[in-house]
N, C-alpha and C positions, 0 to 999 in steps of 0.2 A: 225627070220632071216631077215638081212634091205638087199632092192633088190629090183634094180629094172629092169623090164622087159617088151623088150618090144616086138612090135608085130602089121604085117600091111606089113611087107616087102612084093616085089614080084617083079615080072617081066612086064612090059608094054612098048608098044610102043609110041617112041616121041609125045609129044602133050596131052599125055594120064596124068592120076591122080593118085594118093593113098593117105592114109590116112594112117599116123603110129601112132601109139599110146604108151605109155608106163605106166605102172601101177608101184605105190611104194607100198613095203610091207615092215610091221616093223615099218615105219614112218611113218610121216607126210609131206605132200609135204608144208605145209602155212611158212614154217618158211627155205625152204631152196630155191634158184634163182637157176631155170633149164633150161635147154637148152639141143638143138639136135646139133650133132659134125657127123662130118660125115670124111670117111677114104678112098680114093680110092686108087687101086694097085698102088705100087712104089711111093705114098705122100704122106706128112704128114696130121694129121688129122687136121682140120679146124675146125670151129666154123660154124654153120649153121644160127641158131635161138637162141637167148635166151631172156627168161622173169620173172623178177621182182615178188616177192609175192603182190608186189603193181599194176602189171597187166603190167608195162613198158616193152616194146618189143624192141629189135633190131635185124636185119638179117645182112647177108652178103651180099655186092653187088650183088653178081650172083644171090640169087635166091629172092630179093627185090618184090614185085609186081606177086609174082607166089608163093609162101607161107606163109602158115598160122600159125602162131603160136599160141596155147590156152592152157590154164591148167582150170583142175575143178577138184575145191578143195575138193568136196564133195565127188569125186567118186575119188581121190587122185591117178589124170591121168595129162598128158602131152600130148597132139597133138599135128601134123604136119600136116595140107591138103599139099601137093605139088601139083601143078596144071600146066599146060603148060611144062610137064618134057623132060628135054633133055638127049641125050646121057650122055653128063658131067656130070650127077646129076647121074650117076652109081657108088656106091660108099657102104659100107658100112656104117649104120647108128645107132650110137647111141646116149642115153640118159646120161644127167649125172644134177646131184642135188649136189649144195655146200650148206653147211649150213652158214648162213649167221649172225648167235649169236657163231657160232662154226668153228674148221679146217676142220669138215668131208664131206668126195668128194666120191660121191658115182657114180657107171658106169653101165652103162645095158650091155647087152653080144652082143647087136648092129644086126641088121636086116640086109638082103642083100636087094637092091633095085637096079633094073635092067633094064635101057632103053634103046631099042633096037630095030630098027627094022626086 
């Protein structure tokens, strides 16, 4: 079954850190460009992070310089450190893999992440 899943959500106060993570099964991650999208109440979902099989990164303004985007290929994962988190960054989060020799676009079932004081 191709799936991917992720996991790391939670609840923290401003300032505070997490670390999500998302595993593919079924695939391979070396051949498709993944990225975190994230969804908060009443907006649409945005673009967070995303990164290249060639390692190329870009973020979104808001969270530029406070997250981290990485993949390893070996344990066939996506990360996210987010660091310095704000209220805003409450949102639902997920992953998502296009294939990049292919049309297919695959989604995680997406974490809650929660900042709060």
């Amino acid at each position: 079954q191709l799936q991917l899943v992720e996991s790391g959500g939670g609840a923290v106060q401003p300032g505070g850190s997490l670390r999500l993570s998302c595993a593919a099964s079924g695939f391979t991650l070396d051949y498709y460009a993944i990225g975190w999208f994230r969804q908060a109440p009443g907006k649409q979902r945005e673009l967070v992070a995303r990164i290249t099989n060639g390692g190329g990164t870009n973020y979104a303004d808001s969270v530029k310089d406070r997250f981290i985007i990485s993949r390893d290929n070996a344990k066939n994962t996506l990360n996210l450190q987010m660091n310095s988190l704000k209220p805003e960054d409450t949102a639902v989060y997920y992953c998502r893999a296009q294939g990049i020799l292919s049309s297919e676009d695959y989604w995680g079932q997406g974490t809650q992440v929660t900042v709060s004081s």
